[in-house]
C-alpha positions as CSV (number, residue, x, y, z in Angstrom):
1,X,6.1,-30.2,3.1
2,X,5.0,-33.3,0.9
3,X,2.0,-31.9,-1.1
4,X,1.1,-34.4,-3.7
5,X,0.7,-33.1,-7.0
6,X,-2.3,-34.3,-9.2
7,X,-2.7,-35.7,-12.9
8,X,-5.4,-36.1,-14.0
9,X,-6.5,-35.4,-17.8
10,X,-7.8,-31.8,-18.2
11,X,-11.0,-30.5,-19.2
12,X,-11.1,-30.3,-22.7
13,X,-14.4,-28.0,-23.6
14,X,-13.5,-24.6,-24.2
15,X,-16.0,-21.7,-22.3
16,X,-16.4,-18.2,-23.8
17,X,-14.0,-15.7,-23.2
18,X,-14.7,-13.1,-20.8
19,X,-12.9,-10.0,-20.0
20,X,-12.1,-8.7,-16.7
21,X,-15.1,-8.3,-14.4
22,X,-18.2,-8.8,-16.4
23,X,-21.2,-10.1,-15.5
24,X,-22.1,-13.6,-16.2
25,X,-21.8,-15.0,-19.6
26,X,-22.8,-18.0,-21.1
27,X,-20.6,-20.8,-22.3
28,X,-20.5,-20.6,-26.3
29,X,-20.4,-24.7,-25.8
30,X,-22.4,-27.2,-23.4
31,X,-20.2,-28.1,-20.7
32,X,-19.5,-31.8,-20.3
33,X,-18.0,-33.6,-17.7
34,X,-18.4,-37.3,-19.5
35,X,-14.8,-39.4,-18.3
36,X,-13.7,-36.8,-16.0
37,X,-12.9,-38.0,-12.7
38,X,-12.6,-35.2,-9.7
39,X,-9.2,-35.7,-7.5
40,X,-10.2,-34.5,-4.0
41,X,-7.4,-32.2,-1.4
42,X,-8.4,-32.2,2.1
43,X,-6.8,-30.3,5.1
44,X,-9.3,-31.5,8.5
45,X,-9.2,-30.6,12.0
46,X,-8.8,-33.5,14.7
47,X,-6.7,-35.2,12.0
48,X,-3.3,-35.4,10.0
49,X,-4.5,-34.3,6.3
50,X,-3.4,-31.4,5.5
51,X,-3.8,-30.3,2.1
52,X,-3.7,-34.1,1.5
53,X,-4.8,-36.4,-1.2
54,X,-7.8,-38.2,0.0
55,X,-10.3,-39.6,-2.2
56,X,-11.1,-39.8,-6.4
57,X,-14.7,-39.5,-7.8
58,X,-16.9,-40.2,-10.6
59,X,-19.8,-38.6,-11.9
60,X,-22.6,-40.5,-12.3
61,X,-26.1,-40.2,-13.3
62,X,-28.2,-37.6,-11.4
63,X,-31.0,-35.8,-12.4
64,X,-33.3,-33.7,-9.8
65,X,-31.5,-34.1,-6.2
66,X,-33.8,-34.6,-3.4
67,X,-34.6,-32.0,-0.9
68,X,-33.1,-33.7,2.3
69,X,-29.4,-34.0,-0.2
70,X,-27.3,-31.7,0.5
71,X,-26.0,-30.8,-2.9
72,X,-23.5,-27.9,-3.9
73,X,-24.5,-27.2,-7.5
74,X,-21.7,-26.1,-10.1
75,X,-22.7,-24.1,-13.6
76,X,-19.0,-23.9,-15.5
77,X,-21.0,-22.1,-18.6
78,X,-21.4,-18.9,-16.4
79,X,-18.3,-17.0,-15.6
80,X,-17.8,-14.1,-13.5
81,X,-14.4,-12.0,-12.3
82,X,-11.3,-13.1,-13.6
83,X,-8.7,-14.4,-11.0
84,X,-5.9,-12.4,-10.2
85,X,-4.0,-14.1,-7.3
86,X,-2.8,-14.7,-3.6
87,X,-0.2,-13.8,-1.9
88,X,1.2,-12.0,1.4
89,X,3.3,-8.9,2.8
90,X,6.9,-9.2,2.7
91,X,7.4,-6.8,5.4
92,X,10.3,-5.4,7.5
93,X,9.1,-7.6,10.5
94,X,8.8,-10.5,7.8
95,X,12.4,-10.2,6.5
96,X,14.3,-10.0,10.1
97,X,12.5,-13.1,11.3
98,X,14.0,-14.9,8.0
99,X,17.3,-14.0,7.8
100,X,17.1,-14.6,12.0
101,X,16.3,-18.4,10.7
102,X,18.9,-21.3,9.6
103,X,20.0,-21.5,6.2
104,X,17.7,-24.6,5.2
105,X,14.8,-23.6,7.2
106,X,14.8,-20.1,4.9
107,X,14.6,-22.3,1.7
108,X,11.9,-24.6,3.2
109,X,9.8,-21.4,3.4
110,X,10.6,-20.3,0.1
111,X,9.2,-23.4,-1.4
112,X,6.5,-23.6,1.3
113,X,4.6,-20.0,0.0
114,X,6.1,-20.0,-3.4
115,X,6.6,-23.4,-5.2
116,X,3.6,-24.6,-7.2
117,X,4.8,-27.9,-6.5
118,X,6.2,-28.7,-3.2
119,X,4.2,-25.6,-1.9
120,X,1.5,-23.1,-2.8
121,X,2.2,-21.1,-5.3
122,X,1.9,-17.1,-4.2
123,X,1.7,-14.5,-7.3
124,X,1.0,-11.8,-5.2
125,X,3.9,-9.6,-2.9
126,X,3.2,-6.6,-1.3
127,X,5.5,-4.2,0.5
128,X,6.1,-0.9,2.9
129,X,7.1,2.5,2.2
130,X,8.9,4.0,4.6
131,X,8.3,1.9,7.9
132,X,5.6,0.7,9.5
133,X,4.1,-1.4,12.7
134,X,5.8,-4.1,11.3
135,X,9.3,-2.8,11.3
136,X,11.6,-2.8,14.1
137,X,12.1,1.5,13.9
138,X,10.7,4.3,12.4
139,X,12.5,5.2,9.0
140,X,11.8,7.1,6.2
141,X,13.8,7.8,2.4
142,X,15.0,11.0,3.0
143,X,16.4,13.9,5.8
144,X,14.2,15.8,8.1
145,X,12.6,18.6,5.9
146,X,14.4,17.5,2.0
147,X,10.9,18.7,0.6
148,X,13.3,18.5,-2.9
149,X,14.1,14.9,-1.9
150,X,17.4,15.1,-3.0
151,X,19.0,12.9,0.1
152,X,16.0,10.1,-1.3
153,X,17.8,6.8,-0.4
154,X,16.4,3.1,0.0
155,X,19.6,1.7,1.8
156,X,17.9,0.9,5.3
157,X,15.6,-1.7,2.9
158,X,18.9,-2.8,1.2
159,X,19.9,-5.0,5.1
160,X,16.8,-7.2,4.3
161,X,13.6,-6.4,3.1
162,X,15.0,-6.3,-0.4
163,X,17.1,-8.8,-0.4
164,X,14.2,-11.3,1.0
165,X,11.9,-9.6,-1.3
166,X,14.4,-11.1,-4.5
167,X,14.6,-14.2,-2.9
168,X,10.8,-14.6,-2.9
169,X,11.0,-13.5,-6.4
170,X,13.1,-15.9,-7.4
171,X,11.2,-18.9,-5.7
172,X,8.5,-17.9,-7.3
173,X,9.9,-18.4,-10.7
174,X,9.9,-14.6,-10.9
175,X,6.0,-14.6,-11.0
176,X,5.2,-12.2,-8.3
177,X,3.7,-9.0,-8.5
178,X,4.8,-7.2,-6.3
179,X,2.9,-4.1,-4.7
180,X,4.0,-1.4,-2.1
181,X,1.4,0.8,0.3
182,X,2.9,3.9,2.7
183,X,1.5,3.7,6.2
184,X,3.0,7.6,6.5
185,X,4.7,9.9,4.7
186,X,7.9,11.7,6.7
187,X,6.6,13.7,9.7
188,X,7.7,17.1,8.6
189,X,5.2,16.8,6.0
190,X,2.6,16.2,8.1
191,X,0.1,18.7,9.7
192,X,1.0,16.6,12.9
193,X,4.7,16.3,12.2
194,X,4.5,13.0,13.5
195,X,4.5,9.8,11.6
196,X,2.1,7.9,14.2
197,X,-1.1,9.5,15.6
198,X,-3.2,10.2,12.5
199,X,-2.6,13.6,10.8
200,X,-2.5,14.8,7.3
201,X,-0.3,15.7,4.3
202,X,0.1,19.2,4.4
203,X,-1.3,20.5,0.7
204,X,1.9,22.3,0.0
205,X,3.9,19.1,0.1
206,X,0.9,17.4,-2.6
207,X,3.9,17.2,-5.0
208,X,6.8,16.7,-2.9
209,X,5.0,13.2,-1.9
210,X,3.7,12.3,-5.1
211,X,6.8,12.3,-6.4
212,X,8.5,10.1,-3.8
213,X,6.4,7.1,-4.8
214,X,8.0,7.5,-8.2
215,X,11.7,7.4,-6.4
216,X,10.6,4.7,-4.7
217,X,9.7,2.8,-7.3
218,X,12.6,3.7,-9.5
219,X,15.5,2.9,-7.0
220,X,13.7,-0.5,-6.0
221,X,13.7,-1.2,-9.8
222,X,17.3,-0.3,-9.8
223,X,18.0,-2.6,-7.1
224,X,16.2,-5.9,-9.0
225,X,13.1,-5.7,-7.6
226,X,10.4,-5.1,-10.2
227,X,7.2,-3.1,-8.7
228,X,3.8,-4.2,-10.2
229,X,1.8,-0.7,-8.4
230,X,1.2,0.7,-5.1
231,X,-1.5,1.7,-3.6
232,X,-2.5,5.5,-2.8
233,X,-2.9,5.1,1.4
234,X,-2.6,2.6,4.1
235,X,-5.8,2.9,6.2
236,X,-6.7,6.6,4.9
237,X,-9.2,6.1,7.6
238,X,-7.8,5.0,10.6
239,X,-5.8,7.0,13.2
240,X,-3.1,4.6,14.7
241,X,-0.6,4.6,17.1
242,X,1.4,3.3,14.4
243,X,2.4,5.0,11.4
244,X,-0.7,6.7,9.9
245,X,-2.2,9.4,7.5
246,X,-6.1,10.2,6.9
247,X,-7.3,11.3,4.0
248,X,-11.5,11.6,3.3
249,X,-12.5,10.0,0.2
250,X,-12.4,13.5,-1.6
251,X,-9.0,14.1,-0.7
252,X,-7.5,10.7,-1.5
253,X,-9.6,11.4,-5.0
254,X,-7.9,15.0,-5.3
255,X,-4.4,13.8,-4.5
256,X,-4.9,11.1,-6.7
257,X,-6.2,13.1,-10.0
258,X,-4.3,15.7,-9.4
259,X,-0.9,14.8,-8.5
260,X,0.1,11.6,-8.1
261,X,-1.7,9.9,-11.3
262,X,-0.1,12.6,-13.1
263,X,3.3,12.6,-11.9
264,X,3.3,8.9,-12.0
265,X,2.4,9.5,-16.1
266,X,5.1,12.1,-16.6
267,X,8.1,10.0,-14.8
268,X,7.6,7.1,-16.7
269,X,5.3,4.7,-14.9
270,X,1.7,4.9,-16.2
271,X,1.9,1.1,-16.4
272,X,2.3,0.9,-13.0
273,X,-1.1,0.0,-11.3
274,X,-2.8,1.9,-8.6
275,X,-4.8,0.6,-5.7
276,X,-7.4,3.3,-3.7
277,X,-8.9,2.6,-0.5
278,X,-6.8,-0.1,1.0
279,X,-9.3,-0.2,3.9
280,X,-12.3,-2.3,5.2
281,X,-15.4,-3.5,3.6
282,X,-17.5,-1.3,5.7
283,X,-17.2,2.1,3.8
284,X,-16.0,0.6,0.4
285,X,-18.6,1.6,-1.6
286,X,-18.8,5.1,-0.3
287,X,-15.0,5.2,-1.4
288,X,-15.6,3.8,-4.7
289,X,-18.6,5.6,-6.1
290,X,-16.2,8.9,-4.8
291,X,-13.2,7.4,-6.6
292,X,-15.0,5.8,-9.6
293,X,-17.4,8.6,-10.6
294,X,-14.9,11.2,-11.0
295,X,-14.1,10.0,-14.6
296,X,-10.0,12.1,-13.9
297,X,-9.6,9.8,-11.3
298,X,-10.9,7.1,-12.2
299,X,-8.6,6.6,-15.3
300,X,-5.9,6.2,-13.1
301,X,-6.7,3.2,-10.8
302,X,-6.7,-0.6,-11.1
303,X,-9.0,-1.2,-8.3
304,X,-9.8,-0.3,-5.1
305,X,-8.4,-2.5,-2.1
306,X,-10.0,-3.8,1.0
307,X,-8.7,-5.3,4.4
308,X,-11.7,-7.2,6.9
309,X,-11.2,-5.8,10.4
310,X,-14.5,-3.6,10.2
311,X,-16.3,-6.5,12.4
312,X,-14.8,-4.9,15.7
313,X,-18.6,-5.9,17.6
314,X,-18.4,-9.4,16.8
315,X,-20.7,-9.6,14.2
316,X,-21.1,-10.1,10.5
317,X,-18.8,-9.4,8.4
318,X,-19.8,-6.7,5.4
319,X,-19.5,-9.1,1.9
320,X,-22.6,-8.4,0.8
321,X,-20.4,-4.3,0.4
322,X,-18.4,-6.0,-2.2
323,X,-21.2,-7.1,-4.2
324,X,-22.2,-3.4,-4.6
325,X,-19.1,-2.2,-5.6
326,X,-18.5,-5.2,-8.0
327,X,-22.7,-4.6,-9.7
328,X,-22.0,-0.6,-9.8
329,X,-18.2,-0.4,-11.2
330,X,-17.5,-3.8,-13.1
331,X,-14.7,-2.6,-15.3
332,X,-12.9,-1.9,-11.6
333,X,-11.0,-4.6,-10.0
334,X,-11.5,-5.6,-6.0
335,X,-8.4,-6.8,-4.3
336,X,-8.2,-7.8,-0.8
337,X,-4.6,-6.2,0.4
338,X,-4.2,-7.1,4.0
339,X,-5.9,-9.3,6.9
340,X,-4.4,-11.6,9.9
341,X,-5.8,-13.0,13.1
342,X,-4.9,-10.7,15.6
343,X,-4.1,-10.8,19.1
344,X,-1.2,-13.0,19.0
345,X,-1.2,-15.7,21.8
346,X,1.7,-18.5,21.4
347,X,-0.8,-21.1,23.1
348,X,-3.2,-20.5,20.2
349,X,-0.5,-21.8,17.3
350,X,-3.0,-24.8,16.5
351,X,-6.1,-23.0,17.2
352,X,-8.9,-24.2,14.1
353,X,-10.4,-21.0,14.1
354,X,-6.9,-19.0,12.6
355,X,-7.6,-21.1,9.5
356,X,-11.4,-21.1,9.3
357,X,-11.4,-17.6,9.3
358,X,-9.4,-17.0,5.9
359,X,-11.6,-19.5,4.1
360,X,-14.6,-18.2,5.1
361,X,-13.8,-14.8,4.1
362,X,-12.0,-15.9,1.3
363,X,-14.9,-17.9,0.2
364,X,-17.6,-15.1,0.5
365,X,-15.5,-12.0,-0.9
366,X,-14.5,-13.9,-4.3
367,X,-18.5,-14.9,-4.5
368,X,-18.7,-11.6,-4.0
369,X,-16.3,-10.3,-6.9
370,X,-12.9,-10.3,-5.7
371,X,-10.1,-10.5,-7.7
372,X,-7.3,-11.5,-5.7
373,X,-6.0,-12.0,-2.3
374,X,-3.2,-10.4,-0.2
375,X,-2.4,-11.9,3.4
376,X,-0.6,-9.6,5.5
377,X,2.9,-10.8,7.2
378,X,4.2,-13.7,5.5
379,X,6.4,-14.9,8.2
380,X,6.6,-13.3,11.5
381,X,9.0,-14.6,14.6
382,X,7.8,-16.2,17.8
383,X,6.5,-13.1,19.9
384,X,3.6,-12.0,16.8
385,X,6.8,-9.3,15.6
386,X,9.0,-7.6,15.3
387,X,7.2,-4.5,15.5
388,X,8.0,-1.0,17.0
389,X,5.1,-0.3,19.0
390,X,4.1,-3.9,20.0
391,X,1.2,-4.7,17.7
392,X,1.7,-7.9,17.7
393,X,-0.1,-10.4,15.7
394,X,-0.1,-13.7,13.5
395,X,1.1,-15.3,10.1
396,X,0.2,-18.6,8.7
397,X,3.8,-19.3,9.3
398,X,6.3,-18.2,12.5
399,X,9.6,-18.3,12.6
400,X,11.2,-19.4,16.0
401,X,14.3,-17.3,16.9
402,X,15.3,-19.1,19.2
403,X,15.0,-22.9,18.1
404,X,15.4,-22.1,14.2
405,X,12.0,-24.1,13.2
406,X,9.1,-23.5,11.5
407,X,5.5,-23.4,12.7
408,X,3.1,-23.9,10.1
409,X,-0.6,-22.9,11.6
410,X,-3.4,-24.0,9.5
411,X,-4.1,-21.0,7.9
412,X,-1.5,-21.7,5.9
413,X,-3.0,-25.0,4.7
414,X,-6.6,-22.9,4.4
415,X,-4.9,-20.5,1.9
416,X,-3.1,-22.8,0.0
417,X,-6.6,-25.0,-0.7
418,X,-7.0,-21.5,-3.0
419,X,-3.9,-20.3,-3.9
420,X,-2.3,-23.4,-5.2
421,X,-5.2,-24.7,-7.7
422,X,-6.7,-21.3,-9.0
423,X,-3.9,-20.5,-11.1
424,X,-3.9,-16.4,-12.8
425,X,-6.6,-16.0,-15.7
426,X,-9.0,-18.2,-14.3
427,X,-12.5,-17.3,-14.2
428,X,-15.3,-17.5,-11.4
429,X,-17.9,-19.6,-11.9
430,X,-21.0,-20.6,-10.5
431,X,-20.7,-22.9,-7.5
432,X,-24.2,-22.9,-4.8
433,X,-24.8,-25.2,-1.8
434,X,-27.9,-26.3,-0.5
435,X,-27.2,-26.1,3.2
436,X,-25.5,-23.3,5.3
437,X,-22.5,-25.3,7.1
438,X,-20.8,-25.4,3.6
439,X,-19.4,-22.5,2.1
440,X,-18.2,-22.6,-1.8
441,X,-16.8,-21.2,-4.4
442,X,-15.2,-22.0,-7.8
443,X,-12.9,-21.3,-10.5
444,X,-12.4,-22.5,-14.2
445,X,-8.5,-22.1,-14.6
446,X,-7.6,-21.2,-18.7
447,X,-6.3,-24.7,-18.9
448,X,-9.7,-26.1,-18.5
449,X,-9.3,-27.2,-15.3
450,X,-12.3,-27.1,-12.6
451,X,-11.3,-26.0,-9.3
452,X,-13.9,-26.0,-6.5
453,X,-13.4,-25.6,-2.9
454,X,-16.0,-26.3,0.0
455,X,-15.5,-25.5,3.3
456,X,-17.4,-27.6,6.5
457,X,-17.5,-24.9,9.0
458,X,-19.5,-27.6,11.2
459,X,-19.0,-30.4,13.5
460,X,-20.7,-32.9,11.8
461,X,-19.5,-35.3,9.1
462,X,-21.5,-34.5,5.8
463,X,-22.1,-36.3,2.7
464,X,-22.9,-34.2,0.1
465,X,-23.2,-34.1,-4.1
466,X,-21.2,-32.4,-6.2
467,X,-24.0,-31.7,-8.9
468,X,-23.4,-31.0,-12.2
469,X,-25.8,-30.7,-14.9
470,X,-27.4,-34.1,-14.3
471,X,-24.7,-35.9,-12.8
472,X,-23.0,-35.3,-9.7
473,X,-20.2,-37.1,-7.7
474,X,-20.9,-38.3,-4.7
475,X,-18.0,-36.4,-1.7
476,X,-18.0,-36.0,2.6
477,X,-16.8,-32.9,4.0
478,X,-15.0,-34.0,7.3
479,X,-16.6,-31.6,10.3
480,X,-14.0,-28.4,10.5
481,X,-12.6,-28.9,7.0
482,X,-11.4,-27.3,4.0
483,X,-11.8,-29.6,0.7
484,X,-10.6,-28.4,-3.2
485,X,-12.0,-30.9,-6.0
486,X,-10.6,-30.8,-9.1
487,X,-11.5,-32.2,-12.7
């Protein structure tokens, strides 16, 4: 994976400070860009670039753009969110298929999702407890009824999710946070007593499963693997044939406040961040305004997560929810925990549309305030698995079992034109196009750095300016393709 690394001199003015998710501020300092030349990364369908190095700009004079331009329109000196990062799930199903691949292929990935050079540069990890689709059997941490947890145990995640999980670490210069969701508690505390299907924690076991998150954590920390938070609930809305546990927005709230903030305080780990929701954009702000009004709860939780498969009709999907979340609760962070392509289909490795659809999601939800971005599997082998009840699905990368190579799909490429320019700490800014069939958004990164991406979901060739106060550089977006300028 030759990804050319760029440098050029960095953007010296200085923009106010602004902390966490605030609204807008002005720039204590006009912004200029006077000498700055804008190096241009392209990945392009019907083509070879990918994530390649194609073209160098200059500003030049421009004052009011005509109408028939199409111009995207960048304002550094308002600043929005502050940029958390990307990453993916380093799952059961995500392990096996690495360990099942040859020695150099296994540091190839490594580099490929985690170096900021030769790759692209993941901060985030997240992780099961207890098993889930994505794991080859159904396993918990303890024996069939240990309410007292006293047989808790992580050595079926000692094989390789854990080791796989220290090796991403490592790659990543020991820079990822890592997070870990339950898809279902053990069945016997279920109203159920089944781990798939649905159910409910039984409320005489509220303290029982509060408490294993804290074992989890603990014995993971004793095995290497620092653990950045969790979040509360896999799905709490969803009843799968896979592992799965509902909870209404009240009773995620309730367990929350009431037992598993506090027991998380009194063992030790109130630094440990919490995630609620962990579900789609269509009911998020329903969940939040339960979560974030209730001033108890409230004190214990980072943000509240999000996956995007509400748009089950084929129709829009619901941004414009994050927006209300991110007006009504600014001080709350919005994190996008899982997403992939589903319906795995071999045939479909070099499909367009696997990579179009992270961008443009990714695109709208950080316009929207997002704070950071987690992909679901990482890796997963050449049948769309492992996985226990054959949900089988895609990663930007597949292992093949059976040949030992790599298959990098283009979502790959499509995540990386975010994850390896916008580096933790940057801030949103303002970045607006003048026609529909480019999407765009943009960061300032804390060294000064501009990053701005724009996506051509069209089929056209399309000049465009990249328009900043009274200049603008003069770019084409290639028809299907993803683009990241930076000055």
């Amino acid at each position: 994976m030759n990804i050319s690394k760029f440098g050029y001199p960095l953007l010296c003015v200085l923009l106010a400070a602004c902390n966490g998710n605030e609204k807008a501020a002005p720039a204590s300092e006009p912004f200029s860009i006077d000498g700055k030349k804008v190096v241009v990364y392209t990945t392009a369908d019907s083509s070879n670039l990918r994530l390649s190095t194609t073209d160098t700009l200059d500003f030049a004079e421009k004052k009011q753009p005509f109408e028939n331009e199409i111009t995207i329109f960048v304002d550094p000196s308002k600043t929005f969110q502050t940029y958390f990062g990307i990453g993916a799930a380093l799952t059961d199903a995500s392990a096996e298929t690495f360990y099942k691949l040859p020695k150099d292929k296994q540091q190839e990935l490594l580099a490929a999702y985690f170096s900021t050079d030769k790759g692209i540069g993941y901060t985030v990890g997240r992780t099961n407890i207890n098993s889930c689709d994505f794991s080859s059997d159904m396993y918990t941490y303890v024996k069939e009824g240990d309410k007292e947890l006293s047989s808790f145990n992580i050595e079926h995640d000692r094989k390789y999710k854990i080791p796989f999980i220290k090796e991403a670490m490592a790659a990543s210069g020991n820079k990822m946070n890592l997070f870990a969701s339950p898809w279902s508690p053990p069945a016997f505390m279920k109203d159920n007593n089944d781990m798939l299907h649905g159910g409910k924690l039984k409320m005489e076991f509220n303290e029982s499963w509060a408490m294993y998150y804290t074992k989890f954590i603990k014995e993971y920390e004793k095995a290497g693997v620092p653990v950045w938070g969790i979040s509360v609930q896999n799905e709490p809305m969803a009843t799968q044939r896979w592992e799965s546990c509902l909870y209404t927005g009240e009773e995620e709230r309730d367990f929350l406040k009431n037992h598993l903030g506090p027991t998380m305080a009194k063992e030790g780990l109130k630094d440990k961040k919490i995630i609620v929701w962990d579900h789609n954009r269509d009911m998020i702000y329903q969940r939040a305004q339960t979560y974030f009004d209730d001033a108890e709860a409230s004190k214990y939780i980072w943000g509240i997560g999000f996956h995007w498969y509400e748009d089950w009709s084929g129709g829009t999907p619901m941004y414009d929810n994050l927006r209300r979340v991110y007006e009504a609760f600014p001080d709350k962070n919005i994190f996008f925990t899982e997403g992939c392509a589903e319906s795995f289909d071999s045939t479909r490795y070099n499909a367009w549309v696997l990579g179009e659809e992270y961008g443009r999601s990714m695109i709208n939800d950080f316009n929207n305030g997002m704070v950071g971005f987690t992909d679901w599997n990482i890796l997963l082998d050449e049948k769309g698995g492992p996985n226990h009840v054959q949900n089988f699905c895609f990663a930007p990368v597949h292992g093949d079992t059976r040949t030992g190579q790599l298959i990098y799909t283009n979502a790959y490429y499509y995540i990386g034109h975010f994850s390896k320019f916008i580096k933790p700490g940057a801030k949103r800014i303002i970045s607006s196009s003048s026609r529909s069939q480019l999407l765009t958004t943009a960061f300032k990164n804390e060294d000064g750095k501009i990053v701005v991406i724009v996506m051509n979901q069209g089929s056209i060739k399309t000049p465009y300016n990249l328009w900043i106060n009274g200049k603008a550089a003069q770019a084409t977006a290639l028809p299907h393709s993803i683009s990241t300028l930076i000055f």
